[in-house]
N, C-alpha and C positions, 0 to 999 in steps of 0.2 A: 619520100614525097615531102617537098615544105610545108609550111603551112598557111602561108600561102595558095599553092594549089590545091591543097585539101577545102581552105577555103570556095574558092573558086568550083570547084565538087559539087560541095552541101549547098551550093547557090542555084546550081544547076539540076539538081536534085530536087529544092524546093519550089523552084520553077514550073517543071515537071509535074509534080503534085500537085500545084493550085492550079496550074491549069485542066490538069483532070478532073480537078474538086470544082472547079466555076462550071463544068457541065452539069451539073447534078445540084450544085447549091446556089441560094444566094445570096449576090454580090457582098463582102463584106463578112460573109458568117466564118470565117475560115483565116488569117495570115498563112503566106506562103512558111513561115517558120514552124505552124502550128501543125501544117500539111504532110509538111516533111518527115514531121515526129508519128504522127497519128497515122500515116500510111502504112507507120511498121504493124498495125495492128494485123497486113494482111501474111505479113513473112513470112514464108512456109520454113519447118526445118524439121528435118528428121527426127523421127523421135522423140518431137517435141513441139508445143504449141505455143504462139504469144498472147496471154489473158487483156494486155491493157498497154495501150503506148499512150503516153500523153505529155503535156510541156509543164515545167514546175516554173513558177517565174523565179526571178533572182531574188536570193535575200541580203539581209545583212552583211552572212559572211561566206555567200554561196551565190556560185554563176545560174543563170536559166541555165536548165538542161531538159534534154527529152528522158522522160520517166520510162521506161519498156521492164516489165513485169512479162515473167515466160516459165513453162512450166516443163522441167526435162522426163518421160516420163522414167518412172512412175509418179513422182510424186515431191521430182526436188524443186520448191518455190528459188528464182532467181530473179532478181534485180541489177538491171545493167540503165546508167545515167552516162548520159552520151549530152556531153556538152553541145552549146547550139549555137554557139561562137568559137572562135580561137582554141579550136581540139590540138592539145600539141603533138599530134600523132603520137601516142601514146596511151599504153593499158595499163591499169593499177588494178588487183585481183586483192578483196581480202577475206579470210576465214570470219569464224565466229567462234563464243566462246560458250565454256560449259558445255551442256550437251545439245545448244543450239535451240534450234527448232520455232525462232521468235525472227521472221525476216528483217532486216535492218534496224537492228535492236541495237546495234553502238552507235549507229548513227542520230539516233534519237536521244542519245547520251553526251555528244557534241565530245566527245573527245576524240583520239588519233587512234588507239588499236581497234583493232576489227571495223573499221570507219571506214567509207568509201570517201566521204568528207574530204579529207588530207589532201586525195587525188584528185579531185574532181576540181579543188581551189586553184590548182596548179595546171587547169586544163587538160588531165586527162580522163580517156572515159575511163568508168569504174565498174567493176560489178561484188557480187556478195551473193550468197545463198542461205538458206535455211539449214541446209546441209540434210536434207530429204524428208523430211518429216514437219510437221505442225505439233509442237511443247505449249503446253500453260506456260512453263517461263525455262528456262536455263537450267534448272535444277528438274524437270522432268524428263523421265526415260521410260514411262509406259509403253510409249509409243513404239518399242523396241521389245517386248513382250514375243518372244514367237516369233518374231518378224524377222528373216535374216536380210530380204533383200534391204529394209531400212536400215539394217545395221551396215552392210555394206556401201550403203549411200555415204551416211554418217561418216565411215572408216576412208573412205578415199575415191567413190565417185563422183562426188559431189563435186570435189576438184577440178574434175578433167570436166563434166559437163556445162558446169556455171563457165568454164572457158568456152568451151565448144560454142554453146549460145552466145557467149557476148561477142566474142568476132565474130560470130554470123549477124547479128545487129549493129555491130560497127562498121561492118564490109558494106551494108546493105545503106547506112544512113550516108556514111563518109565518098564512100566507093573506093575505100584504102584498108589495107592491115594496116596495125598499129605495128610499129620501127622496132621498139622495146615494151617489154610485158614486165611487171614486177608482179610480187605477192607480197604481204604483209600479215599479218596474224601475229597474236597472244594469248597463252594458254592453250585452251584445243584451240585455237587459230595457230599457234607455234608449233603443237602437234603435224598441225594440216600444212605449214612450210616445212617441215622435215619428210611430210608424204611426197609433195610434191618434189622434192628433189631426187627421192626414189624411186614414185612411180613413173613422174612426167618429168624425167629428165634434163629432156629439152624445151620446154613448156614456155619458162620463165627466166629473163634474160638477168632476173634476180630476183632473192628472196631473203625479205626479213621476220625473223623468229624472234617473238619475247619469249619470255618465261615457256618455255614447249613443255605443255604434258604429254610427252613423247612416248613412254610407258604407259599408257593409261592402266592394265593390268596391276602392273606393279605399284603406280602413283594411288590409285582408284581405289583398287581392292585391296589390294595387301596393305599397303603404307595407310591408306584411312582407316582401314579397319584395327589396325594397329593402334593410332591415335585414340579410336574411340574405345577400342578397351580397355588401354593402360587407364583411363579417364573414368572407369564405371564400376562403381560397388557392389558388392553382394546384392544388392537389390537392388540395382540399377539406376539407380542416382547419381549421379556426376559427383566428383570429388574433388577436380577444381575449379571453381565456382567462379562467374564475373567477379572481379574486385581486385583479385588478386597482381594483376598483370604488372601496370607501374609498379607495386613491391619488386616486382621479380625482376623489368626492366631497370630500375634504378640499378640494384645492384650488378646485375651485367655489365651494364655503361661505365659503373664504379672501378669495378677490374679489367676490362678492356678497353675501357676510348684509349689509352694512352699505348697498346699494345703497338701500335704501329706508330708511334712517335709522332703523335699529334691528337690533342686531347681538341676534339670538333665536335664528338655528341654522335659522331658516327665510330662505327669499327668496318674497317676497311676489308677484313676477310676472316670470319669468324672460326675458320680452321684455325686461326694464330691462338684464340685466345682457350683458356683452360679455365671453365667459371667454379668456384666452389659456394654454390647454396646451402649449404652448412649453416653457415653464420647465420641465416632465416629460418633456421630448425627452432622452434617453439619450444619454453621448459617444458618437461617432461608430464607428458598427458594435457597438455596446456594447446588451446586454442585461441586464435583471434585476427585481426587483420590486420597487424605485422609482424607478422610471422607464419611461416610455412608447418604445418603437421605434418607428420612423416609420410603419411599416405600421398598428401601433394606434392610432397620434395620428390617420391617415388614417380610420380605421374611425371614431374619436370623430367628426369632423370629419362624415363622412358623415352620421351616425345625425343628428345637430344640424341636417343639411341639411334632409332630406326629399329624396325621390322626385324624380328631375327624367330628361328626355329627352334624348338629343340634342343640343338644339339651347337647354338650358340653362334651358327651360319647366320650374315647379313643376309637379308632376303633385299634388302633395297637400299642404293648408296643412299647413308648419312639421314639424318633427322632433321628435327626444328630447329634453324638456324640462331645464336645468340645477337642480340639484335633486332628480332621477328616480334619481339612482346606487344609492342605498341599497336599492332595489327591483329593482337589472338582475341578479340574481343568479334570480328567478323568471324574466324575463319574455325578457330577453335572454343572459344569458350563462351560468347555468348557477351550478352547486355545484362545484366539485373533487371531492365525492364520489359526482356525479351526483342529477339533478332540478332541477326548474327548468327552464329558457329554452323556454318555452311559445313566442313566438309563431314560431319556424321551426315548429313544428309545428302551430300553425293556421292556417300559411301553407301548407303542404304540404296540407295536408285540405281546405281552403278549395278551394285551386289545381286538385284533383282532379278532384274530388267535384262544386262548387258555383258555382265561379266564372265559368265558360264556357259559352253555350247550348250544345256540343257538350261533355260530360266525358271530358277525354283521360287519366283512369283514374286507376292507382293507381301507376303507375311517372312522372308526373309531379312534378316537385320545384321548389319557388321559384327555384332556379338555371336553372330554365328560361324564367322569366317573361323577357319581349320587352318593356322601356320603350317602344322606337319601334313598337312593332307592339300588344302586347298591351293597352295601356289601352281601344281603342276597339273592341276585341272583349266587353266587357265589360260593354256597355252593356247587352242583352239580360237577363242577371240582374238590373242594377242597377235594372232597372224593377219585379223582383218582391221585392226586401230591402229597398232602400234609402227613407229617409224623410228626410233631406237637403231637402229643399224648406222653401223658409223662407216660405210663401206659407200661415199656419194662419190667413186669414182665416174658415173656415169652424167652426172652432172655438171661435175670439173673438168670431164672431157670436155660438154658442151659450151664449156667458156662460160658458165655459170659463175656468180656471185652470192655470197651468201655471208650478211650479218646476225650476229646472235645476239642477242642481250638478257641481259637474267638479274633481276636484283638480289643483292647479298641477303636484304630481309625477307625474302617471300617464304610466309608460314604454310603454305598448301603446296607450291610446287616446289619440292624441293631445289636450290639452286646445287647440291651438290652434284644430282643426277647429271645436270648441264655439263659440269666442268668432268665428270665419267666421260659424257661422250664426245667431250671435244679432245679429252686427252685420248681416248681410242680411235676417235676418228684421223688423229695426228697420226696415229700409231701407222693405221691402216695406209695414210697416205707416205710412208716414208720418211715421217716428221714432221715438229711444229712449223717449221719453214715453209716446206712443201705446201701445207693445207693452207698455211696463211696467204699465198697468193690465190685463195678461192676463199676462204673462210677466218672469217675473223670475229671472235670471240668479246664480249664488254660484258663486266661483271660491275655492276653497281651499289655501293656501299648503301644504306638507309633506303632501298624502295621496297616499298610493299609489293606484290604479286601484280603484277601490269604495271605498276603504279598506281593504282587506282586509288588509293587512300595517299595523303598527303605524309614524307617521313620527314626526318631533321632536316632543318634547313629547305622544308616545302620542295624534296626531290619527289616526282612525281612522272604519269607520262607524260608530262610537258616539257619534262627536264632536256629531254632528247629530241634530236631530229635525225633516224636513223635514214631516212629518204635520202636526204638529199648529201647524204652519204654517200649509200649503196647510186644515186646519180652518179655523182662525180667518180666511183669507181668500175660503174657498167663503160660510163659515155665518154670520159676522160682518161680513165688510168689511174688513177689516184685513190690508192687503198686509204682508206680511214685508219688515223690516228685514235679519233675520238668521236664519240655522236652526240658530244653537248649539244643542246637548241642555243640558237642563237640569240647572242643579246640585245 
């Protein structure tokens, strides 16, 4: 359908609607465009109810669109923005991040991941969910207490539903399906494009993945929990302390920017480089801040490991990447004047809440996690989160698309995990060849996890434009080289 005649639709549509509305209102109180939006309030849909339709005017850097808030039951809040002009026939689908539960919470942050924003500037409609549950913020998982059917929301219905609902409001406004469907996600949004190519198939005419905590088990509980032990004293006191990091960045940058033959302030793939923090080992018995004590040097040492058993078995590919320092002041270690070091505490929530068929509550903490006992307790959940399988034969049937990105510095989700499953999933498809006419893989040197924090040389999510990539490779043929943003 052009758009054009979609136009010509929503004109006839809005027609329709004020003339029903001039019976009953009046003259005046109502535009036919206002009509058109607001009539969706009566939508019926299966299993689910619409709470509010209404028109947002245009802003600065956003079209008017009709606002439709709808609830799938049980309990997943969605948000679908159904342009009120020039829809380019087209759906733009995005996750959300952490453990959710905050409806259009990157929207309100003006940037591209988990953003319906992006879509909706380029004319198509959008939608996004809560992914089933209402959180105080991203980093809560109460909500998940006992509750399997929210954890199931969470894990990969929310997917299929926040779809279901929003073409039943774009059928209803447009009088058209959308041509091509994308999704978009980072983090658990990256997670939730790796669901959806396993669960749904044929869903999404393409899908872009940041950074996927695709593992949540393994990322979540085991690899955090890990983090925050190596990291905690006899008495429970942290042992490397805010301050330290620049020390620790400098000298990585010292030994490796040059490792790929080009001294830029980035390191291009931190597998190349072999750091020796020695030289920051402290005289003997001797503390201060420059210099590392043997207990910190151990804690680096650890974090660079990853997760292991026993019996000296990796429980999870690869550790904290060289290059990540400039970013451990969020993720890992804290501020001096407090804020930051997220992931003990999405390990603690995780660990509660979410991580074990059985939840052993709220007085459970990471220092409790079992390496020899608890990974294979774990399995149970990981069969309702995790998307980890590199077998998206069924997806690649469907003529599916799919870009990946992952920054080389992301200190919470590990980027090694990514390059595991892209080299298994090559495995699976008969070689890197093979997957690469479905799947193509960008590994970015200095970004923080999303990008979210700005690395050298101001790489960020702004750096990229994986859209209009994954366009030109849905709509055109043309697999992507590269997803720099344009200059």
């Amino acid at each position: 359908m052009t758009t054009k005649t979609v136009r010509d639709r929503v004109g006839a549509i809005m027609l329709a609607a004020a003339a029903s509305l001039a019976l009953a209102a009046p003259a005046g109180a109502q535009s036919m465009e206002d009509a058109a939006c607001t009539t969706l309030r009566d939508l019926v849909i299966d299993g689910g109810h619409v709470t509010s339709a209404r028109v947002i005017a245009a802003s600065e850097d956003l079209p008017a669109y009709c606002e439709v808030r709808a609830t799938a039951r049980p309990a997943i809040s969605i948000e679908v923005r159904l342009p009120m002009a020039d829809w380019n026939g087209k759906y733009y689908q995005t996750g959300c991040g952490g453990f959710c539960g905050v409806l259009g919470r990157a929207d309100s942050q003006r940037g591209f991941i988990n953003a319906m924003g992006p879509g909706l500037k380029r004319g198509y409609a959008a939608a996004t969910s809560d992914s089933g549950h209402h959180g105080l913020n991203v980093l809560d998982a109460a909500w998940a207490y006992n509750n399997p059917q929210a954890e199931r929301d969470w894990g990969w219905r929310s997917i299929g539903e926040t779809n279901r609902i929003a073409l039943a409001a774009i059928e209803a406004f447009y009088g058209a399906a959308p041509g091509q469907s994308y999704f978009q996600g980072c983090s658990t949004g990256g997670r939730m494009a790796h669901v959806a190519t396993l669960r749904y198939p044929e869903m999404f005419s393409g899908v872009i993945s940041g950074a996927p905590a695709m593992d949540y088990t393994g990322l979540v509980a085991t690899k955090m929990s890990w983090i925050t032990q190596a990291n905690t004293d006899d008495a429970g006191a942290a042992i490397l302390k805010p301050g330290k990091e620049a020390l620790i960045g400098d000298e990585v940058m010292r030994q490796c920017d040059g490792v790929d033959g080009s001294e830029d302030g980035l390191i291009a793939d931190p597998r190349a480089c072999s750091v020796d923090l020695s030289v920051l080992r402290c005289a003997a018995g001797g503390t201060g801040a420059d210099c590392l004590s043997e207990a910190e040097l151990e804690v680096v040492e650890a974090w660079r490991q990853g997760p292991q058993n026993f019996r000296g078995e990796q429980l999870y590919p690869g550790g904290i990447p060289e290059g990540s320092e400039p970013f451990w002041w969020l993720w890992l270690t804290g501020k001096a004047e407090g804020g930051g070091k997220l992931v003990p505490l999405f390990a603690s929530n995780f660990g509660s809440y979410m991580a074990f068929g059985e939840d052993p509550g709220p007085y459970w903490t990471p220092l409790d996690f079992d390496f020899a006992r608890d990974p294979a307790r774990l399995a149970t959940m990981a069969a309702v989160y995790n998307s980890d399988d590199p077998d998206i034969a069924a997806f690649r049937d469907a003529g599916g698309k799919m870009i990946v990105w992952h920054g080389w510095a992301d200190a919470i989700v590990t980027p090694y995990k990514t390059v595991d499953w892209f080299e298994k999933a090559a495995a699976a498809a008969g070689g890197e060849e093979t997957l690469e006419q479905s799947v193509r893989l960008f590994m970015i040197p200095g970004m923080d996890h999303c990008g979210l924090l700005p690395g050298p040389g101001g790489v960020n999510q702004f750096s990229i434009d994986p859209l209009t990539a994954l366009e030109r490779w849905v709509e055109e043929g043309v697999a992507p080289d590269a997803i720099s943003a344009a200059e």
